[in-house]
N, C-alpha and C positions, 0 to 999 in steps of 0.2 A: 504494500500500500504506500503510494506516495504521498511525503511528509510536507505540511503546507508550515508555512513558515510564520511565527505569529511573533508581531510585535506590541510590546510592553508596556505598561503605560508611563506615563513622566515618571523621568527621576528625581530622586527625592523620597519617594514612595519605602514605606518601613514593608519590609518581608512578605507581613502580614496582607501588608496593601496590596502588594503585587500577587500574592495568591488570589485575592480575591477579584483584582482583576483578570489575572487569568481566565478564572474558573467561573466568570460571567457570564459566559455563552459556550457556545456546544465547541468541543477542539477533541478530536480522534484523533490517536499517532500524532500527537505533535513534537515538533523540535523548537524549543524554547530557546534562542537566541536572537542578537540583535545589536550592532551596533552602540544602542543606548547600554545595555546591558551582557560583553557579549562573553562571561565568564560567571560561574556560581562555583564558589567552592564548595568542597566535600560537603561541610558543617551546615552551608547554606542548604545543599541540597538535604539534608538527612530532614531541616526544621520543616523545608516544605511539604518534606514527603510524609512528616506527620500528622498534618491536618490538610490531607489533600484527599478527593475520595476515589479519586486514582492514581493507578499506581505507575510509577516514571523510572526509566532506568537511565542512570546515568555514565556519561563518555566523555572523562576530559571536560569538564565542565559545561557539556550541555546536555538536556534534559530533554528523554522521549519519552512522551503518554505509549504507555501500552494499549495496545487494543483489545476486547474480549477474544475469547476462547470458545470452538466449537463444543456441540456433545462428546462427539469420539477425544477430542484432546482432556478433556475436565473428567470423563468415564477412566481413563489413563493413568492418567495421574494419581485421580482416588484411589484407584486401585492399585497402584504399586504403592504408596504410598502407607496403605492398609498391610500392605505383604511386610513392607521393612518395619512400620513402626512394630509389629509384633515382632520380629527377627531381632529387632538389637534391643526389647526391655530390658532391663537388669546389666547392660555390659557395659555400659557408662556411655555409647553410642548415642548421637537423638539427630531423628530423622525429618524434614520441614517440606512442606508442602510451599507452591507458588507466594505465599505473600513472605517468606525470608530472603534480604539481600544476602546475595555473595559477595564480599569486597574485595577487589583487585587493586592493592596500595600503590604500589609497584608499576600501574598504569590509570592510576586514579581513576576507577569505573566502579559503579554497583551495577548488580543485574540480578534479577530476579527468577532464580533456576524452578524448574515445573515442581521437581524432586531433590533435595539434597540433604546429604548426610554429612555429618563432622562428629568426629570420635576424639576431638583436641578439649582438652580441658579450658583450654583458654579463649574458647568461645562464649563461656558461660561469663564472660567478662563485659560482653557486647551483644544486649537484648534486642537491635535491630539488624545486625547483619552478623556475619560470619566471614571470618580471614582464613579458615584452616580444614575447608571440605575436604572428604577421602574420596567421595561420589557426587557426581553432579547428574542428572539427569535431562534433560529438553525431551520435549515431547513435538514433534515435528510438526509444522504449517505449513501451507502453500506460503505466506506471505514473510514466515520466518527461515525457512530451511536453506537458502544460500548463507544468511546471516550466521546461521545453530553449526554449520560445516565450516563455515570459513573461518570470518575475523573474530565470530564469537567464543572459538574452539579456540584461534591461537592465542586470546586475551586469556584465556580459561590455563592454560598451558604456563602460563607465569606465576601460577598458586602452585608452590612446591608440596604439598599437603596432597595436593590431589593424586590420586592413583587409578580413577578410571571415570571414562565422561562415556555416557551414554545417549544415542537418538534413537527413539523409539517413533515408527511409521503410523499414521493414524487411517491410511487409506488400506493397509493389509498388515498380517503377523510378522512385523521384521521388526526385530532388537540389532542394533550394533553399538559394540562395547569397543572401546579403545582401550586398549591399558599401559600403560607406561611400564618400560621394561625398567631392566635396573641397570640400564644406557641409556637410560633418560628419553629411550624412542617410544612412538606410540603406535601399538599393535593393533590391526583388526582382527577382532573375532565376530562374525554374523550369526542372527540365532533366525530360521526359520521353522512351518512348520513341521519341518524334514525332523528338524532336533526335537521337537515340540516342549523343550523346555532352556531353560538361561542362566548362565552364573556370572553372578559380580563378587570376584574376589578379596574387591577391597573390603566385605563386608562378610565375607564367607557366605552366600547366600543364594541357594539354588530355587528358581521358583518356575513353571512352565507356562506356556504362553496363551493355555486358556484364560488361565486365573487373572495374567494381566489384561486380557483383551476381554474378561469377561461383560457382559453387557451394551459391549460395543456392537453398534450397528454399522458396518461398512455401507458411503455409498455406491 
């Protein structure tokens, strides 16, 4: 979806103010930049994303509305979701569903993964994002899927913490797991129905691909 460009209102405007002008009128997928304003830092962005009632991921200092999510992507999600929080109770693991940022310091980005896990103690330090996933998950789109393969994988790639990024197909049963060997390379492994089931080892975790496609209507 192509990102329209919206400008701000006067400056001078306290934070607050400029959220509320934003959030004036109807804005999909937008990127928040502009001459008058053409940087937010981190801090800025975190306060926005507080009291905002959608959710923005952010690149370097600028800021894109997400757009909603079909049934088969949100059916996906829930449901793996549902598989790992049972799998890691008790192991000191915790598993977050779409509204947790991932933070990428190291190239100043949030982003908001479909599924992710982090088994780092020192997440528990920072109640709106997370620096130290072991699993990232994306759930594929037509309008995200060049993004979830490309620049978004190799931002993803600069969190040392991570050990396997997953895209999961919402138009048929295909998992593919990448895993980071211990040459720092990233491995494909494809799970169709041939296999009919999937492991993600950075969690020890075998699950089959009914379970995750359960309730999914293909169109």
């Amino acid at each position: 979806m192509k990102k329209a460009r919206y400008e701000p209102p006067e400056l001078g405007l306290t934070l607050r103010g400029f959220y509320d002008g934003l959030f004036s009128g109807h804005h999909t997928n937008t990127m928040i930049a502009s001459p008058q304003h053409p940087y937010f830092t981190a801090d800025e962005y975190l306060q926005l994303e507080e009291e905002s009632p959608v959710k923005h991921e952010y690149i370097d200092g600028q800021i894109y509305a997400m757009a909603g999510a079909s049934d088969p992507h949100v059916t996906i999600a829930g449901n793996l979701f549902a598989l790992l929080h049972s799998h890691v109770r008790g192991s000191g693991c915790r598993v977050y569903i779409s509204d947790m940022k991932a933070r990428i310091e190291s190239l100043n980005r949030f982003y908001y993964p479909d599924v992710m896990v982090t088994c780092d103690s020192r997440d528990q330090e920072t109640p709106t994002y997370k620096r130290f996933p072991t699993l990232i998950v994306e759930v594929l789109s037509d309008s995200t899927e060049a993004f979830d393969r490309g620049d978004k994988f190799a931002d993803y790639q600069e969190l040392h913490s991570l050990r396997e990024y997953v895209l999961i197909n919402t138009k048929r049963q295909r998992v593919e797991v990448f895993r980071r060997n211990d040459e720092g390379l990233w491995v494909l492994q494809s799970y169709t129905p041939e296999q009919t089931s999937f492991r993600l080892d950075s969690i020890d975790f075998e699950g089959t691909l009914d379970a995750l496609y359960e309730d999914v209507v293909f169109g």
